[in-house]
Backbone bond lengths (Angstrom), bond angles and torsions (degrees), N, CA, C in turn:
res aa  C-N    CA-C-N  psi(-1)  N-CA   C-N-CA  omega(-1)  CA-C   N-CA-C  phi
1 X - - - 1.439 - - 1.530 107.90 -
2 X 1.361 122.17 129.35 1.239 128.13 164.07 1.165 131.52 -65.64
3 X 1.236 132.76 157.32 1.499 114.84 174.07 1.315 92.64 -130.01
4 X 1.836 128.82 152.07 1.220 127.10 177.23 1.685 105.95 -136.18
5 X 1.181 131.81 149.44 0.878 117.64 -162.96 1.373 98.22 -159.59
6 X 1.590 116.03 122.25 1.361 123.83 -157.90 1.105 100.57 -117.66
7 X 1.662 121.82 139.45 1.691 127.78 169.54 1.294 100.85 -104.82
8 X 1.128 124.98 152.23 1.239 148.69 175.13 1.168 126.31 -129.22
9 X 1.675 122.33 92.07 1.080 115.41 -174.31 1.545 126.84 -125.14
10 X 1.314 102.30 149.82 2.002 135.34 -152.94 1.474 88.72 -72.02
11 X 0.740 155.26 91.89 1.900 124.37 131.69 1.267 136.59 -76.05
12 X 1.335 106.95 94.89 1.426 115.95 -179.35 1.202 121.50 -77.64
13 X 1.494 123.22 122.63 1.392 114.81 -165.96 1.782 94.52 -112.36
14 X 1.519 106.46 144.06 1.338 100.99 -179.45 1.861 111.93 -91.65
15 X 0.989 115.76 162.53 1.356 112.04 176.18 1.843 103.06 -135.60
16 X 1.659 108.64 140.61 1.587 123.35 -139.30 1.559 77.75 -135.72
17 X 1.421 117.63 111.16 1.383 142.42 176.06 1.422 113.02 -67.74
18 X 0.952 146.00 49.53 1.609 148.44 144.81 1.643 139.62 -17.42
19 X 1.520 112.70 71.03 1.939 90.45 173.74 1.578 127.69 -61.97
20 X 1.371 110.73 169.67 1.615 91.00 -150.67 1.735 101.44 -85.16
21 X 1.204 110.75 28.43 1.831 109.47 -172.79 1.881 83.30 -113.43
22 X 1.381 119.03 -46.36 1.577 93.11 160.53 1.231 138.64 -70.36
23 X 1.462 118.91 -13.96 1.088 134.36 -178.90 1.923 106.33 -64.78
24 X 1.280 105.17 -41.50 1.578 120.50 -176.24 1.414 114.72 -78.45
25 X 1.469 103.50 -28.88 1.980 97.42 -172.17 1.947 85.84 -93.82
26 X 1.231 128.70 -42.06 1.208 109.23 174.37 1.694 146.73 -79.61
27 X 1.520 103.03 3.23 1.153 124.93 -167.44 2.068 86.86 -112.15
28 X 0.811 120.78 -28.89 1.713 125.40 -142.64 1.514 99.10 -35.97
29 X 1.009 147.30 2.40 1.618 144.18 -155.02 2.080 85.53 -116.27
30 X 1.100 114.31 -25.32 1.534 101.82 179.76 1.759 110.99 -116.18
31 X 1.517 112.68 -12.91 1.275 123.06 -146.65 1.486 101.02 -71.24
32 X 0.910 140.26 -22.76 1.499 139.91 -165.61 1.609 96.95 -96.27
33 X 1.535 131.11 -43.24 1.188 118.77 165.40 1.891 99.95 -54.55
34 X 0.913 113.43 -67.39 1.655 105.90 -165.91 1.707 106.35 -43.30
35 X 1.383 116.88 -42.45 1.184 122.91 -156.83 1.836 92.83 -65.65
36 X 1.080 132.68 -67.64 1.698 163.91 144.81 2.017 68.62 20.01
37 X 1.563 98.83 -80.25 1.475 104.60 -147.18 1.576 117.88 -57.05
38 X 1.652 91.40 -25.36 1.625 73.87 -172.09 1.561 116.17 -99.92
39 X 1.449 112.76 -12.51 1.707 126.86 149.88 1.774 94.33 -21.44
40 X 1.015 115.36 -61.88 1.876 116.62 -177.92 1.092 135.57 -61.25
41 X 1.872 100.45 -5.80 1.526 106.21 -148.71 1.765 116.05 -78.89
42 X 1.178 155.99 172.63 1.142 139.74 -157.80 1.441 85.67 -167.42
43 X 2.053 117.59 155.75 1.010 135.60 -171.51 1.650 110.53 -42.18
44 X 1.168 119.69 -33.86 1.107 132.84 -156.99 1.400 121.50 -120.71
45 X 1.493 123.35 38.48 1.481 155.84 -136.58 1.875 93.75 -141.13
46 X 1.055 128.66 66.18 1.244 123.75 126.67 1.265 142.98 37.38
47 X 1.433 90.60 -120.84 1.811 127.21 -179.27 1.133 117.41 -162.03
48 X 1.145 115.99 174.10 1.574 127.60 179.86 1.267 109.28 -172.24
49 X 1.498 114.66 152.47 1.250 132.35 -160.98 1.609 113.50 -154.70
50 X 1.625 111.27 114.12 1.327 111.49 171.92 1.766 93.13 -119.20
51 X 1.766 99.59 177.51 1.867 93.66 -171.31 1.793 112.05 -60.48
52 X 1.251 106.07 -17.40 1.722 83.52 -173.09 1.648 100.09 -118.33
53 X 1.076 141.48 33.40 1.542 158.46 139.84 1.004 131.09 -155.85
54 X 1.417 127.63 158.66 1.050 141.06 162.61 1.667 127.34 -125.74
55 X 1.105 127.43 147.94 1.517 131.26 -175.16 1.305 113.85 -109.01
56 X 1.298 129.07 125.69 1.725 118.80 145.97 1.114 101.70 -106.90
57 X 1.397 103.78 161.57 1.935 118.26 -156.16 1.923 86.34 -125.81
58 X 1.421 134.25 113.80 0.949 122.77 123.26 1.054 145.11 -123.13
59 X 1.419 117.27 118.29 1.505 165.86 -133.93 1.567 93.66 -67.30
60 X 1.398 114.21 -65.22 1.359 118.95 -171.38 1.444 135.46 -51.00
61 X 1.910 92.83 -40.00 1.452 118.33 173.63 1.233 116.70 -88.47
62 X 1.277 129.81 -19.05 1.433 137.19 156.17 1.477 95.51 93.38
63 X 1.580 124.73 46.44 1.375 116.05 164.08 1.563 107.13 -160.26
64 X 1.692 124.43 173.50 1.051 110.90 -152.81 1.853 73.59 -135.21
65 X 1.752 91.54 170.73 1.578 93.48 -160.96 2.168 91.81 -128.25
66 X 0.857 110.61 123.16 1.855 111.93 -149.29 1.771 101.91 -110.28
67 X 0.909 107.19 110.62 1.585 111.77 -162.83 1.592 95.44 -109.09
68 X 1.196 139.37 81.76 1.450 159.03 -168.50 1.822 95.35 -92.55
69 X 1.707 108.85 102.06 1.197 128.56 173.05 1.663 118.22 -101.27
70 X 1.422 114.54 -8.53 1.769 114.51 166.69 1.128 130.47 -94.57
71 X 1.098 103.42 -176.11 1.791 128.33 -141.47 1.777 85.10 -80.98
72 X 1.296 131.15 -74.62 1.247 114.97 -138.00 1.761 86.11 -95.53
73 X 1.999 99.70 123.95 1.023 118.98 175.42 1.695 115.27 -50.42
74 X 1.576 129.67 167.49 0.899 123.95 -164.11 1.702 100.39 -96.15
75 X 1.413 135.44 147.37 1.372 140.70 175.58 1.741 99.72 -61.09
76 X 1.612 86.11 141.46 1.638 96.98 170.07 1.294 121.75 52.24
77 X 1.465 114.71 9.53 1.471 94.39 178.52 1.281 106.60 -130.09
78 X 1.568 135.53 128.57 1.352 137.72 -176.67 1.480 118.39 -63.57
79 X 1.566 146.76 116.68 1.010 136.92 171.36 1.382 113.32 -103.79
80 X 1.792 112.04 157.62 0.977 115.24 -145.91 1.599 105.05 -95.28
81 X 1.395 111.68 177.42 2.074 81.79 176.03 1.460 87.26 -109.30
82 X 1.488 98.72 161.63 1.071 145.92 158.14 1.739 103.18 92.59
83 X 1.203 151.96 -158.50 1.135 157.61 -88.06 2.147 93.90 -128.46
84 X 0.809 112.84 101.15 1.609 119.40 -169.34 1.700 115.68 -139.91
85 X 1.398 104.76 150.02 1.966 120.83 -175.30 1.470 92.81 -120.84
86 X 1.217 130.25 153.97 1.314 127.72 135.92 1.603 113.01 -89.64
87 X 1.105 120.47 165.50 1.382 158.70 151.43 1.511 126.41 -75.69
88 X 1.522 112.84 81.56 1.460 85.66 178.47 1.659 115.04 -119.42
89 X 1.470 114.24 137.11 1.227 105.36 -144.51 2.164 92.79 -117.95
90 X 0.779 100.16 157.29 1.682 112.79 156.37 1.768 97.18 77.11
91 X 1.747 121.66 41.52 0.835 148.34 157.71 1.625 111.26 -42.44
92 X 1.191 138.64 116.51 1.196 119.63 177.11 1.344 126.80 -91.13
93 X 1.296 122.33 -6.79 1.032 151.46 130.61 1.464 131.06 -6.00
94 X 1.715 113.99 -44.11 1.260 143.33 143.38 1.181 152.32 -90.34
């Protein structure tokens, strides 16, 4: 008789609520590239992805979801451990 034995695993990713004036004093080392991109952004604008972030754009909800992959942590702002997005909301942009 075999025995099988399956794991199942959760990844809960947290998501870190951001307005976009914290988003700028704590991000400021990338923010002007981000800012650059979305100055361009158009109804039909997505996401985007360079090596140390990435963006999803949703349009409807009027906020963008900020997936921050580099080295130098962001000022003043506590991150959480393990697997996390921010939220950044009131974009004018949208």
């Amino acid at each position: 008789m075999a025995v099988i034995l399956l794991w199942e695993v959760v990844l809960l990713i947290q998501v870190v609520s951001l307005s976009w004036e914290e988003f700028k004093k704590a991000f400021a080392h990338v923010f002007r590239e981000v800012d650059r991109f979305l100055k361009g952004l158009t109804e039909y604008t997505i996401s985007a992805r360079c090596p140390e972030w990435c963006l999803r754009i949703d349009h409807d909800r009027g906020w963008i979801i900020f997936d921050y992959m580099g080295r130098k942590p962001p000022e003043n702002l506590a991150r959480p451990k393990g697997p996390h997005l921010f939220r950044i909301e009131g974009c004018p942009y949208l």
